[in-house]
C-alpha positions as CSV (number, residue, x, y, z in Angstrom):
1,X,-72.7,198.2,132.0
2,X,-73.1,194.5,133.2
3,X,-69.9,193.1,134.1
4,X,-68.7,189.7,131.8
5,X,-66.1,187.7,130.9
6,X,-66.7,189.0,126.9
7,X,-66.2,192.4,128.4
8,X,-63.6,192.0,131.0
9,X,-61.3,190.4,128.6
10,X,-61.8,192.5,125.6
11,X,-61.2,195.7,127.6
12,X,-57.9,194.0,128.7
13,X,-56.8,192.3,125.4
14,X,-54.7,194.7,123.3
15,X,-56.3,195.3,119.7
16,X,-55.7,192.6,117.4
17,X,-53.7,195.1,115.2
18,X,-51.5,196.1,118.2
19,X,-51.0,192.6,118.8
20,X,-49.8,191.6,115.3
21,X,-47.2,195.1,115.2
22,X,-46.4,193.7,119.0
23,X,-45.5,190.2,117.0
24,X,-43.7,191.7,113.6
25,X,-41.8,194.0,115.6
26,X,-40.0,191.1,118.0
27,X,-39.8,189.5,114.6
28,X,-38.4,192.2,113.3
29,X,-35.9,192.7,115.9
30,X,-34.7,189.2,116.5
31,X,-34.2,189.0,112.6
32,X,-32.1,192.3,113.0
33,X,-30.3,190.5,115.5
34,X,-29.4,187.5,113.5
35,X,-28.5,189.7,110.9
36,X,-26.0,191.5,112.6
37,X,-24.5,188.9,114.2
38,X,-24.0,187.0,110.8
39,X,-22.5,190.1,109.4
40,X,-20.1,190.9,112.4
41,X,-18.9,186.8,112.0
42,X,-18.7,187.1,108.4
43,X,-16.3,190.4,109.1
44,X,-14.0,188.6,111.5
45,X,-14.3,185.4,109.2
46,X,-12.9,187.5,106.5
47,X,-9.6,189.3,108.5
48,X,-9.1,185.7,109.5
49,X,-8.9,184.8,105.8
50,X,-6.0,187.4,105.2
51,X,-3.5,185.6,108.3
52,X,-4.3,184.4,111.9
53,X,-4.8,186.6,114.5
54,X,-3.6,183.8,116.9
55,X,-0.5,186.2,118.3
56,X,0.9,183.2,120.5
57,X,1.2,181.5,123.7
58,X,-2.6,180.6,123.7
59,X,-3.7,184.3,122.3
60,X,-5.9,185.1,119.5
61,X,-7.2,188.7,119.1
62,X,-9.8,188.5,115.8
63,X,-10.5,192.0,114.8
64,X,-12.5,193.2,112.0
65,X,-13.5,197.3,111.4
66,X,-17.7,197.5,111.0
67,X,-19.7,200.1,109.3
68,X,-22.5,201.4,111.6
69,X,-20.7,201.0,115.2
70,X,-19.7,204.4,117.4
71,X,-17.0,203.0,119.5
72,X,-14.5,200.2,119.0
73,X,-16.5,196.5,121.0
74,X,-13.8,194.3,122.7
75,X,-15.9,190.7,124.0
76,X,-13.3,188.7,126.1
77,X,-13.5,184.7,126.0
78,X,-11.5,182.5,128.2
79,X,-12.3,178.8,126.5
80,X,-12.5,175.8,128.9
81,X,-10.9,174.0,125.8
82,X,-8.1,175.5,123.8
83,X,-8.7,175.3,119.6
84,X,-6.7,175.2,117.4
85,X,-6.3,178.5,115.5
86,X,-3.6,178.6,113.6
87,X,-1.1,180.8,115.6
88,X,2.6,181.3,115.1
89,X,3.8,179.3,117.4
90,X,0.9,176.0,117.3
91,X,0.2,176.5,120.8
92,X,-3.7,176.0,121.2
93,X,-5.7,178.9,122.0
94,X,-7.5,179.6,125.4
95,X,-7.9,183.4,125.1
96,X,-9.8,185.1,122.9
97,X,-10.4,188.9,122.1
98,X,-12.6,189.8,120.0
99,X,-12.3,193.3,118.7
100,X,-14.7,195.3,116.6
101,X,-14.1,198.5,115.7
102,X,-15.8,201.7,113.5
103,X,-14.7,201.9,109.9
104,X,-13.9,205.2,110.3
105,X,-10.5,206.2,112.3
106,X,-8.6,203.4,111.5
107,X,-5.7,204.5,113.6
108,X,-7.7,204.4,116.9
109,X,-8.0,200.6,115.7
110,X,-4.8,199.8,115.3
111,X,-4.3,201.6,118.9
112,X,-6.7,199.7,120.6
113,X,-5.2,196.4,119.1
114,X,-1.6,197.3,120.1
115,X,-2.7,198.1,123.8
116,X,-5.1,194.6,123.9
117,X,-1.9,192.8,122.6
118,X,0.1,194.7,125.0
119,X,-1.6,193.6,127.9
120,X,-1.9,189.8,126.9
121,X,1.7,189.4,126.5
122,X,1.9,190.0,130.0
123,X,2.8,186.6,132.0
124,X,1.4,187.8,135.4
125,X,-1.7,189.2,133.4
126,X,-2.4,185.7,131.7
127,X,-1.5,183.5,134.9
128,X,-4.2,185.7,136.7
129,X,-6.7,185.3,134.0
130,X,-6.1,181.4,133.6
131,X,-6.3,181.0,137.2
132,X,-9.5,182.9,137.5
133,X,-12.8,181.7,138.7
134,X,-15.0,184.5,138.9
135,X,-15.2,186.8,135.4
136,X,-14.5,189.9,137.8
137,X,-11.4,188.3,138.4
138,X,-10.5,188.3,134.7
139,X,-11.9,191.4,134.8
140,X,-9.3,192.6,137.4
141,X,-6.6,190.6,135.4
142,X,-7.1,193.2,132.6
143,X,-7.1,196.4,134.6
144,X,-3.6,198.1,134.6
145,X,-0.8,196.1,136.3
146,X,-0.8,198.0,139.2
147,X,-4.2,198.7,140.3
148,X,-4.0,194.5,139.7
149,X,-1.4,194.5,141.7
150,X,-3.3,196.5,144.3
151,X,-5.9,194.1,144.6
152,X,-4.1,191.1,145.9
């Protein structure tokens, strides 16, 4: 066989149909993505239309239970500019937990909350996680008190 560019590159290219699958499946995918994202907002969106879940001192924990998750999904946020979120005591929030959680098993929901609460109220916890520069210091910050303790 003589060697060509026609040949060369359609040896190489992937089959048109494989390309278009290739294509629909990102698609696909990225679409999934934005669905699920909208539909985990719209969750939290909706516990925070029952009450706050700004707990005080700068602290909001939104939590919402979602069908089709295995284990409860805690995303941290420390925000370089408080909000306003409605908490009990008007003090703008600067810490953020979000918390998403299996609809089944409720109680292990409510247990995860009360130990993410738990560990927020702390005043050494929170000083070490507004004075932190690194995220594996905030990290740290939310490790047990004394293995924190430990580390300084």
């Amino acid at each position: 066989m003589k060697f060509s560019r026609r040949s060369a590159s359609s040896s190489i290219s992937p089959p048109r149909r494989k390309y278009s699958s290739c294509i629909a499946f990102r698609k696909a995918r990225a679409a999934r993505s934005v669905s699920t994202r909208a539909r985990y907002s719209r969750a939290l969106s909706n516990r925070e239309s029952l009450g706050s879940t700004g707990i005080g001192e700068g602290i909001a924990i939104p939590h919402a239970p979602i069908r089709g998750i295995a284990a409860p999904f805690i995303l941290f946020v420390r925000l370089k500019k408080p909000i306003d979120f409605e908490s009990i005591d008007h003090i703008p929030v600067d810490i953020v937990s979000f918390l998403l959680t299996p609809t089944e098993g409720n109680a292990s929901h409510l247990n995860v909350l009360a130990a993410i609460a738990r560990k927020l109220r702390s005043p050494k916890t929170l000083r070490s996680i507004r004075a932190a520069s690194e995220p594996e210091e905030v990290y740290l910050a939310l490790l047990d008190e004394g293995h924190a303790a430990a580390t300084e």
